[in-house]
C-alpha atoms as one frame of an Amber mdcrd trajectory, in Angstrom:
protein
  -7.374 214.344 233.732  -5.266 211.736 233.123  -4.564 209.823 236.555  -2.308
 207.013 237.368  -2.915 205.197 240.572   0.006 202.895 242.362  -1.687 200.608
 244.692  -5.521 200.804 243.542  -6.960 198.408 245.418  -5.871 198.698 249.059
  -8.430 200.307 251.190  -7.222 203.699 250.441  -6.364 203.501 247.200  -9.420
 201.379 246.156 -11.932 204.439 247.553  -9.315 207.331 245.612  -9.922 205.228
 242.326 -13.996 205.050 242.886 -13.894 208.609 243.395 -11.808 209.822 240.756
 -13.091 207.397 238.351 -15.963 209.132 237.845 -14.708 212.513 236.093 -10.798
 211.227 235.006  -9.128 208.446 233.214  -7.319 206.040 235.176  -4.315 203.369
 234.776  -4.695 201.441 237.843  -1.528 199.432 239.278  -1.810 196.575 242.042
   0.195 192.756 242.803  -3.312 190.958 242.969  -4.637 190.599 239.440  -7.888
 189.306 240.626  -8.174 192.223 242.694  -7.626 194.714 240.256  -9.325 193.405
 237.478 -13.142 193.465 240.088 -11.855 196.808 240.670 -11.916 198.020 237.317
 -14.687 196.279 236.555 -16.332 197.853 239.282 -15.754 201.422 238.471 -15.521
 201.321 234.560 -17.276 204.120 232.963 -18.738 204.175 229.363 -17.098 207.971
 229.031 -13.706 207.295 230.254 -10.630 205.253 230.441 -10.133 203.029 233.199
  -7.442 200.226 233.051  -4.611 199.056 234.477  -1.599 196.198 234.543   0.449
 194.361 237.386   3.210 195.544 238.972   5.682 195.515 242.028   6.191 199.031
 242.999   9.098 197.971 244.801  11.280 197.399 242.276  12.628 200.266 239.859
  12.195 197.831 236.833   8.624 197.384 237.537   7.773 200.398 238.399   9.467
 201.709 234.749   7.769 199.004 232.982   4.226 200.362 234.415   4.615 204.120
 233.944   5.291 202.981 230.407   2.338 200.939 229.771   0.305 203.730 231.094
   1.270 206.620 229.078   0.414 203.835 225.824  -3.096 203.378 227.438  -3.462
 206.721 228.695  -1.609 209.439 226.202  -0.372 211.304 228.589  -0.400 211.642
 232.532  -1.771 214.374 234.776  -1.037 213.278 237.812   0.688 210.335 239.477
  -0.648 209.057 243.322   1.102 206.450 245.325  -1.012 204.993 247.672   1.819
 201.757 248.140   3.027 200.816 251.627   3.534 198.257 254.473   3.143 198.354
 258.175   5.312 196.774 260.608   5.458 197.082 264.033   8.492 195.707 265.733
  10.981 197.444 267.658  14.871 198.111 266.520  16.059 195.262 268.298  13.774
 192.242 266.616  13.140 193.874 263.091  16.021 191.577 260.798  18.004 193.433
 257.970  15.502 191.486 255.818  12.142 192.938 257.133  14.224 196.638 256.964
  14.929 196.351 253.808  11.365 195.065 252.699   9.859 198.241 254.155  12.028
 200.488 252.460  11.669 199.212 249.208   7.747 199.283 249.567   7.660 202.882
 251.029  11.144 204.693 249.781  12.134 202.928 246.791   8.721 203.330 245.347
   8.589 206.639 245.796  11.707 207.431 244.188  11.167 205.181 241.289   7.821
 206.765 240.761   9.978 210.188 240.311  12.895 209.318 238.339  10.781 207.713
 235.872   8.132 209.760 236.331  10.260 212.780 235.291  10.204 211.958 231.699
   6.308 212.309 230.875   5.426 215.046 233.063   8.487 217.835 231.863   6.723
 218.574 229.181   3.342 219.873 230.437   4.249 219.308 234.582   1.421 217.662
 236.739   1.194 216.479 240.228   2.496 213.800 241.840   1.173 212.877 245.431
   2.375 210.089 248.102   1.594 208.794 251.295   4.235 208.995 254.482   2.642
 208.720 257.643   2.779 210.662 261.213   4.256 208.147 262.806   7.436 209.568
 261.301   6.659 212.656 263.236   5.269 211.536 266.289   7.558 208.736 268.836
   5.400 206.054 268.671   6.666 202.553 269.814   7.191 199.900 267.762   7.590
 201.861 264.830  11.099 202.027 264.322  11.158 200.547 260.218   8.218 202.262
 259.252   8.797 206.005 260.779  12.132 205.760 258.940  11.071 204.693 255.605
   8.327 207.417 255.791  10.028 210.218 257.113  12.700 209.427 254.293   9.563
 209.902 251.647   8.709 213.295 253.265  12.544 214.469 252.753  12.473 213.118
 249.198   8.979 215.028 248.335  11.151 218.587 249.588  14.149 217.979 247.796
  12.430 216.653 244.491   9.948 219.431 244.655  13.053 222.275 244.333  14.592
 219.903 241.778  11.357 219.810 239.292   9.865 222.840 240.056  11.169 224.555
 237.022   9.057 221.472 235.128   5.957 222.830 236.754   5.982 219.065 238.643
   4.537 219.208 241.866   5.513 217.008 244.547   3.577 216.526 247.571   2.845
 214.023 250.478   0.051 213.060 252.529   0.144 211.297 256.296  -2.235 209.528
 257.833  -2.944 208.530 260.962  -4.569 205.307 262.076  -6.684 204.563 259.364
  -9.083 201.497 258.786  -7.673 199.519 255.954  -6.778 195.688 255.936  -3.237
 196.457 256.405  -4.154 197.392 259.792  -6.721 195.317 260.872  -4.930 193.399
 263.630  -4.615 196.773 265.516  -8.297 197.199 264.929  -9.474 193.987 265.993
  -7.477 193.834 269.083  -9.728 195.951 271.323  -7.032 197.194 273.850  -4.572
 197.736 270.708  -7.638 200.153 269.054  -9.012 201.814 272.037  -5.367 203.116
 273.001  -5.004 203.857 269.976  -8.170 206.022 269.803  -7.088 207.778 272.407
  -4.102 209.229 270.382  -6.001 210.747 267.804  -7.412 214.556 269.639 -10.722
 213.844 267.432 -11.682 210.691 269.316 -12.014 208.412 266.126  -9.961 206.588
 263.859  -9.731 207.611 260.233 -11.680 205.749 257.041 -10.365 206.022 253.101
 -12.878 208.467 252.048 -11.295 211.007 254.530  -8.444 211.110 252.012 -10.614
 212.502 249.100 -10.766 216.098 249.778  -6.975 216.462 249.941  -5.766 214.486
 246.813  -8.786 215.607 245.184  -6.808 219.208 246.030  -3.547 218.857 245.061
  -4.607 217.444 241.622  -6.361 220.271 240.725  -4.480 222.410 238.276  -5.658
 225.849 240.264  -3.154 224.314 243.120  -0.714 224.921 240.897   1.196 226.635
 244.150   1.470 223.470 246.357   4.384 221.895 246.144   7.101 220.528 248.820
   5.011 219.918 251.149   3.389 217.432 253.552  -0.086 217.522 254.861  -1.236
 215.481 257.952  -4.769 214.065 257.940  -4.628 212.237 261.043  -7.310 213.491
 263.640  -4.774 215.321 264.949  -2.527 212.486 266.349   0.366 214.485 265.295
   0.192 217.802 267.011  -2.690 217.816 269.249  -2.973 216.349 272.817
């Protein structure tokens, strides 16, 4: 398959590019070039295509620019993952317009950029297209005002884009996480009251790692799931409906 991968080298996206490196060709997308290019040279394989360019998957521009660039590298695409986000934890009351805005962009606008342009090289033959929202825009949990809404808003745009493109065969699905060790949250995990409670939250005892996200995407990219679409699927220890 023919795989392009929006945020390779954060801690999830990093592990889903090892993984899927190994059977699939991949156009890898990330702000840090040093990052990506020990990435790729990390996981290139002699039998297939791995490469990828720079890109802010905030802006629609970019984002256009980069879906381009892969289908020259790559032929064609398969299937599109967004593994791009942010996490800020502030409530209502100190988050500026600024920060709001910021988190949107990363989250929403990415997302929706990924699926207007997106469109265009996967009418033909359809393919699957998977992001990441999060339970905390399921679950009230403090704090987490900017990022609940920008995620919840991806998990509306995966069901209405899903009805829109099913007729393409495109299918549109999203994934949400629960606490999950990554750098992006590392000061919750090095603050021992701020991870303990936060244990706690999760029915399973235990906070989540990367690899936990394989099985799932490795799912909803396979062609014989060619009956998932709309939907969102919580990997999250159970943080989101167990107590």
């Amino acid at each position: 398959m023919n795989i392009v991968l929006f945020g390779s080298t954060g801690g999830i996206g990093s592990k889903l590019a090892s993984y899927l490196s190994a059977d699939n060709n991949l156009f890898l997308g990330a702000r840090d070039p040093q990052k990506l290019n020990n990435l790729i040279s990390k996981i290139q394989k002699p039998s297939n295509t791995i490469s990828g360019a720079l890109l802010d998957a905030s802006t629609f521009t970019s984002v256009e620019e980069f879906i381009k660039t892969a289908i020259k590298e790559l032929g064609s695409i398969d299937g599109i993952i967004n593994c791009v986000g942010s996490l800020i934890l502030k409530p209502a009351h100190l988050t500026s317009e600024d920060e709001l805005l910021e988190t949107i962009k990363i989250n929403l606008f990415s997302c929706f950029a990924i699926t207007k342009f997106g469109f265009r090289y996967l009418k033909n033959n359809g393919g699957s297209i998977i992001f990441f929202s999060s339970s905390a825009a399921k679950v009230g949990l403090s704090n987490h005002e900017a990022i609940a809404s920008s995620k919840g808003a991806i998990d509306s745009l995966v069901a209405s884009a899903a009805s829109t493109y099913a007729k393409y065969n495109i299918r549109l699905n999203s994934i949400s996480p629960g606490l999950v060790k990554t750098n992006l949250t590392r000061n919750i995990i090095e603050n021992e009251a701020s991870l303990k409670f936060s244990t706690k939250l999760h029915a399973l005892g235990r906070i989540g790692k990367p690899e936990n996200f394989i099985p799932i995407v490795q799912c909803l990219l396979d062609p014989s799931s060619d009956w998932i679409t709309g939907q969102n699927f919580n990997v999250d220890g159970g943080l989101s409906n167990l107590k």
